[in-house]
C-alpha positions in Angstrom: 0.0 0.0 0.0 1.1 3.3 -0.6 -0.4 6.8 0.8 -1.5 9.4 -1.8 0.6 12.4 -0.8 3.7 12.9 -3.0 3.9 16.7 -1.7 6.0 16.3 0.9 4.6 20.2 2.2 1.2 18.5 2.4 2.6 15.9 4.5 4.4 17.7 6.8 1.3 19.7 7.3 -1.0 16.9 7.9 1.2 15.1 10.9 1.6 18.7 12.6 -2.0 18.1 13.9 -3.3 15.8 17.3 -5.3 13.8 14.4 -4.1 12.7 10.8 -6.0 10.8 7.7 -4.6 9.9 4.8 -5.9 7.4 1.6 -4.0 4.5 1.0 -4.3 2.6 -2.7 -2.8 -0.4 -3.4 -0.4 0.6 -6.7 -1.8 -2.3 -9.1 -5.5 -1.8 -7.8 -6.2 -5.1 -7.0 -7.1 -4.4 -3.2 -9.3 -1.6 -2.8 -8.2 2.0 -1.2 -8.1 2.1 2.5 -8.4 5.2 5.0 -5.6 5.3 7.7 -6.0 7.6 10.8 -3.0 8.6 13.2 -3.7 10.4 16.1 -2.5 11.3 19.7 -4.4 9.1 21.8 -2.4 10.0 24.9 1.0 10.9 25.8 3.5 8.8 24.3 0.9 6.3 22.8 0.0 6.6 19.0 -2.9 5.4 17.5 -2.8 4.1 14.4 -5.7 2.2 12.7 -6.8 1.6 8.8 -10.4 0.1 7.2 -12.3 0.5 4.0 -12.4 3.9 3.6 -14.8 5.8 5.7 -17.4 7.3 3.2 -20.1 5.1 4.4 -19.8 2.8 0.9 -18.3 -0.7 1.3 -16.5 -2.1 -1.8 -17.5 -4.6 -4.0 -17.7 -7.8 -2.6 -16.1 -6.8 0.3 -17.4 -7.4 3.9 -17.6 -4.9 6.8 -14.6 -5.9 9.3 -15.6 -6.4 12.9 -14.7 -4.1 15.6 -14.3 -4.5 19.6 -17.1 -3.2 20.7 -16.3 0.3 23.3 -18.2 -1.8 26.0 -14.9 -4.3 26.1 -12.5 -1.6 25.1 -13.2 1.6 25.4 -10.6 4.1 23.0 -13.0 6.2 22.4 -11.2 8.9 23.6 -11.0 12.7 21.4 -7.0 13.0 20.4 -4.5 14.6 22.7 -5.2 18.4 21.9 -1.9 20.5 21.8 0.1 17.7 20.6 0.9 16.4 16.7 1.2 13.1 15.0 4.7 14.0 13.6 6.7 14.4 17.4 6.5 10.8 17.5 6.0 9.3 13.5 7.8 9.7 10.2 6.2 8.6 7.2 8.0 7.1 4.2 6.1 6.5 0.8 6.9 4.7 -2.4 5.9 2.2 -0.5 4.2 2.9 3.0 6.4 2.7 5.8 5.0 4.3 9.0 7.8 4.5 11.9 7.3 5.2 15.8 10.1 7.7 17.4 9.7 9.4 21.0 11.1 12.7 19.4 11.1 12.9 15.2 14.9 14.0 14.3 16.2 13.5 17.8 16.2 9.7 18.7 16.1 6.7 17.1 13.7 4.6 15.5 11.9 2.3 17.6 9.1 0.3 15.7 7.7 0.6 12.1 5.1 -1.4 9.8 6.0 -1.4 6.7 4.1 -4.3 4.9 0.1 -4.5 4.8 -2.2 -6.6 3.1 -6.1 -6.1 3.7 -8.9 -7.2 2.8 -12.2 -9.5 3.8 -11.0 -11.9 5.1 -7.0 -11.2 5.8 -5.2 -9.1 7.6 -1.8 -9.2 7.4 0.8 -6.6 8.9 4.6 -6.8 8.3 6.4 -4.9 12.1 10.0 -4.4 13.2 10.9 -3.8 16.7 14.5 -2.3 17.1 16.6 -2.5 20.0 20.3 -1.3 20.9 21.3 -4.3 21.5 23.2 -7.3 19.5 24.3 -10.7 19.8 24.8 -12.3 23.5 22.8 -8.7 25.1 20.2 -9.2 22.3 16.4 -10.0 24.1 13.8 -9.7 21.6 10.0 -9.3 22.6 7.9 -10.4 25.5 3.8 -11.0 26.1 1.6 -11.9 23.9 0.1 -15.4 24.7 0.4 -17.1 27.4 2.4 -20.7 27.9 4.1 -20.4 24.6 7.2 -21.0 26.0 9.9 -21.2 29.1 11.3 -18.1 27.9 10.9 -14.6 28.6 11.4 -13.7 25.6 10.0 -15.0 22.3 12.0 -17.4 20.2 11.4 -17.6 16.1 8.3 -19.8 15.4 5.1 -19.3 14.7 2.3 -18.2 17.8 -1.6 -18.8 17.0 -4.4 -17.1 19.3 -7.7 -18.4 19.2 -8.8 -19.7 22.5 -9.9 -23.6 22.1 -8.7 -24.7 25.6 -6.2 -26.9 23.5 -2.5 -27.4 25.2 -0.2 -24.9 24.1 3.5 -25.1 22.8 5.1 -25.2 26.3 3.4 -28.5 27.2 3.1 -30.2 24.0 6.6 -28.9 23.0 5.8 -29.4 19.2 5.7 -25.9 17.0 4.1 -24.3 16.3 1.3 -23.3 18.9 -2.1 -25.3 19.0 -3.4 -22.2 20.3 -2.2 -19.9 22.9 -3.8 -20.3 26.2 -4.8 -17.2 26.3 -5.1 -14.1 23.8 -3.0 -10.9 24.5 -2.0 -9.1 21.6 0.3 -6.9 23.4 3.7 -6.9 23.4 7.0 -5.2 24.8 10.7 -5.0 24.5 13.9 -3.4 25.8 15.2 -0.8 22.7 18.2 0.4 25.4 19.3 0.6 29.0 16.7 3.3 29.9 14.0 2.9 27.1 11.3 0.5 26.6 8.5 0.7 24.1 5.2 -1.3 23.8 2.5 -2.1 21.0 -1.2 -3.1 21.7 -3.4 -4.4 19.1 -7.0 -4.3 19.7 -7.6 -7.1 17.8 -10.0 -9.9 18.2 -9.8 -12.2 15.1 -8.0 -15.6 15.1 -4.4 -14.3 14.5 -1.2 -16.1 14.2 2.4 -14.1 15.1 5.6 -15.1 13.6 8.8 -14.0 15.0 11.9 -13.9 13.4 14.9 -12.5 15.7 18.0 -10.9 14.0 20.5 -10.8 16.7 23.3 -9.6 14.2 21.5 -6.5 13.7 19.2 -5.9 17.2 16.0 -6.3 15.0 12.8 -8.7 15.6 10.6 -9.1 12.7 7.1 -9.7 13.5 4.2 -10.6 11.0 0.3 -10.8 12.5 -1.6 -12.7 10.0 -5.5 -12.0 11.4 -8.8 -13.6 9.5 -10.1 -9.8 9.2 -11.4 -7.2 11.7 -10.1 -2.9 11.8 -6.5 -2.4 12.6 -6.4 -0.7 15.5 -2.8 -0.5 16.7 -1.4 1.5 19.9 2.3 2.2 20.2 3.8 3.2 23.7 7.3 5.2 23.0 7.8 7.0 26.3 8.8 4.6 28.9 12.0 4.1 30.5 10.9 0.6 32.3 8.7 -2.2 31.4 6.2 -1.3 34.4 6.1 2.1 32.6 4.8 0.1 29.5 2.7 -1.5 31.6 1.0 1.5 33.2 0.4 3.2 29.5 -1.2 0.1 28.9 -3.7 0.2 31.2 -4.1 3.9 30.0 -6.1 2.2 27.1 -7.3 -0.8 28.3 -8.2 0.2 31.8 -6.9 -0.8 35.1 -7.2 -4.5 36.0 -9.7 -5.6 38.7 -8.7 -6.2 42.1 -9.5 -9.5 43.2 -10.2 -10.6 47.0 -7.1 -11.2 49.1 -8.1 -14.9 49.4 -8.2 -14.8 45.0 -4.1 -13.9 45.2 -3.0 -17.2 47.5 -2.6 -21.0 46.9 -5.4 -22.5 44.6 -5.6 -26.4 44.4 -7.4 -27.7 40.9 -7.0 -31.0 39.7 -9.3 -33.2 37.6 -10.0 -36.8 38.4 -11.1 -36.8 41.6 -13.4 -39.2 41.4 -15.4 -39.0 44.6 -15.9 -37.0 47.8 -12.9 -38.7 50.0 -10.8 -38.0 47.5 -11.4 -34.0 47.6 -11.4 -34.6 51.4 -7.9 -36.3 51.5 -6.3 -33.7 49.5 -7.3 -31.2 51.8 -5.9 -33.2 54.8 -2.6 -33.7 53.1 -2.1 -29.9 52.9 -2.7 -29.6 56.6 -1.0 -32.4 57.7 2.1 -31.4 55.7 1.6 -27.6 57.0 1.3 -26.2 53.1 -1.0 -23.0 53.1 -4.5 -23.6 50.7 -7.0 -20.9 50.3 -9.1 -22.8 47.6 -10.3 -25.9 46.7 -11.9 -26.5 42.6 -13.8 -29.6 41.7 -13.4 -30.3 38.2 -17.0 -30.3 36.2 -16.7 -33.6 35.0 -16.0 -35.3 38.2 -18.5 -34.3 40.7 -21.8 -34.0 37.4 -24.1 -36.6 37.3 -23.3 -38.1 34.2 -22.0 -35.0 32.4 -25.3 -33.0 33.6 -24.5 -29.5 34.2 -26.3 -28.5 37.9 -26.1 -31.6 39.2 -24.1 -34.1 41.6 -23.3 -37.4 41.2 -23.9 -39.9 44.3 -20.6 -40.2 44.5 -19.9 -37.1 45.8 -22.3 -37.8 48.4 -23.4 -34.8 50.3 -21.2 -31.9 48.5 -23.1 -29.1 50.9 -22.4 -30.5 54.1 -18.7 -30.8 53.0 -18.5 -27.3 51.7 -20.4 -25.4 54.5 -19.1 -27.6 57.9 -15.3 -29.0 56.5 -14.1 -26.5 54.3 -15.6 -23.6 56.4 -15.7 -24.1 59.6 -12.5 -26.3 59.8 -9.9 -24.7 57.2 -11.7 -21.7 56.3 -11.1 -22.5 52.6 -12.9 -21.2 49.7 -14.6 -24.0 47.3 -15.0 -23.5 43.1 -16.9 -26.1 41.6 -16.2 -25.5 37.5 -19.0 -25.2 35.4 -18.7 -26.0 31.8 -21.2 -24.2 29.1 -21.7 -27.6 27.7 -24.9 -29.5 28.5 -24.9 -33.5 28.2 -27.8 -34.5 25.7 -29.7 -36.7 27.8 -33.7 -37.3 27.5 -35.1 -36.6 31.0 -32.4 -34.0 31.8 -34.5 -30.9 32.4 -31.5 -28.6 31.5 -31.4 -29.6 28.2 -34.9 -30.1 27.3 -36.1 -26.8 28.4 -33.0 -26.0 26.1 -34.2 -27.8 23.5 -37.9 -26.3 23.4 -36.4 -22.9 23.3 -34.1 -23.4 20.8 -31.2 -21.6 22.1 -28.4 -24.3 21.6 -25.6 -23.9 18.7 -26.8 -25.3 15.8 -24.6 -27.9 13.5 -23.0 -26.5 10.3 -25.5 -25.0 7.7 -26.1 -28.5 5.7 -28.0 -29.5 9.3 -29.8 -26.1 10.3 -32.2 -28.3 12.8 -29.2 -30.8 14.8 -27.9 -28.8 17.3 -23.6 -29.1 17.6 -22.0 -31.7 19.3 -18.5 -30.9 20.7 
């Protein structure tokens, strides 16, 4: 993609304001134009985001991308009056390359894109992330996902986010990722001693990353490949620590929740706990062993009456009575009994029948618009 300003005056004049938009047209025409905004969304963080361009006319045969709704994240925000675009981006064209400084002219680059690819049903964005350093004191990139890896830092491979409770690289050890275990497309790394910069994507789309670290040079080369939805990208250049990336972060995505002191200590969750005794003996092997436990889970399969959600199988005998006179009256503990959002398909179960009548189970693939889905 390219942007459609060859006068660099015009240019210069557009990224001296809190907000800039320009059109981007893809030099053979076989993608359609796009509309890219920058704008000051706070101090040190830069917005950038593209779509189809904004003149309320979709292409042809083009879909309308999705786009986290402001009740999850809200970046609503106007831009940062007083400021401009250019303090922190320099844009290259013939072709697009849009680079993140904390100070145009005086510092160097930290992060650019410089390869994009839209359209219905792909999203693909070509990143760098410089750093200082080389070789041996080279690090690379941290966050995104989570159990990719023993590393801080991400080795090359491949990283896939979309959330199907399937084990992820660092226990199966085979690359690339299943899935990640979780979905955080947010990332940070060390450019020098005393700067650290940080990139959020608010991006909801099943996406893979694939990281490519140049030690030689100090460079990691990241590509997102997404199956659509508005890039909306956030780039944090004015930290000096990584819990000064972290704070700008929650500038956008709002401060986490504070959980109940007995929610931060020692959880125990295991599946396969077949019966009542068991849960019990567990608990008496912490005390007798003196370990601190603040929580006891019960895994959804094991304590169900035959897979039936909202119910207890006989051989957990009488689950209340252990709950309200052990757990709390003798260790104080807290007890989590998982509940999966899957019902067991059982004639008689009133959970699913009442389901059934009022037809609000997933339905099988199109070809069977009346079975409901199995999985």
């Amino acid at each position: 993609m390219d942007a459609k300003y060859d006068n660099q005056t015009i240019l210069t004049q557009e990224l001296s304001k809190p907000e800039a938009t320009f059109r981007l047209y893809h030099k053979t025409g076989v993608l359609p134009d796009l509309s890219l905004t920058l704008r000051v969304f706070d101090e040190g963080i830069i917005n950038v985001k593209w779509t189809w361009p904004e003149d309320g006319t979709l292409p042809a045969d083009k879909r309308k991308h999705f786009e986290i709704p402001t009740s999850v994240v809200n970046t609503t925000r106007a831009s940062r009056v007083g400021d401009m675009v250019g303090k922190h981006v320099i844009i290259k064209t013939n072709p697009l390359v849009i680079q993140f400084t904390q100070q145009q002219g005086q510092t160097p680059v930290y992060f650019e894109i410089d390869r994009i690819i839209y359209d219905s049903y792909l999203n693909w964005i070509g990143m760098n992330a410089f750093t200082m350093y080389t070789d041996l004191a080279y690090k690379g990139v941290m966050g995104l996902g989570e159990r990719s890896q023993q590393s801080l830092f991400y080795n090359d491979g491949v990283y896939s986010m979309w959330n199907t409770d399937q084990p992820p690289l660092l226990d199966t050890g085979v690359p690339p990722s299943n899935q990640g275990y979780g979905t955080h497309p947010f990332f940070m790394w060390p450019h020098s001693d005393n700067k650290w910069v940080g990139v959020f994507f608010k991006q909801a789309h099943a996406q893979d990353w694939i990281i490519e670290n140049d030690k030689v040079n100090g460079v990691t080369q990241l590509k997102q490949v997404a199956t659509g939805g508005i890039t909306d990208i956030y780039v944090m250049v004015n930290s000096n620590t990584p819990d000064s990336v972290v704070s700008y972060y929650h500038r956008i995505v709002g401060k986490p929740f504070l959980p109940p002191v007995w929610a931060l200590g020692w959880h125990q969750s295991k599946v396969c706990l077949r019966t009542l005794v068991e849960n019990q003996d567990v608990v008496e092997k912490y005390n007798q062993y003196r370990i601190p436990l603040d929580v006891q889970y019960v895994g959804s399969t094991d304590y169900t009456d035959n897979y039936r959600v909202f119910t207890v199988d006989p051989r957990y005998g009488n689950l209340k009575t252990y709950v309200s006179q052990y757990l709390k009256k003798n260790n104080t503990l807290k007890f989590v009994p998982n509940i999966m959002p899957n019902f067991a398909m059982r004639e008689g179960y009133r959970t699913y029948t009442e389901g059934r009548t009022q037809n609000v189970f997933l339905k099988a693939p199109i070809t069977n618009r009346d079975e409901i889905y199995q999985g």
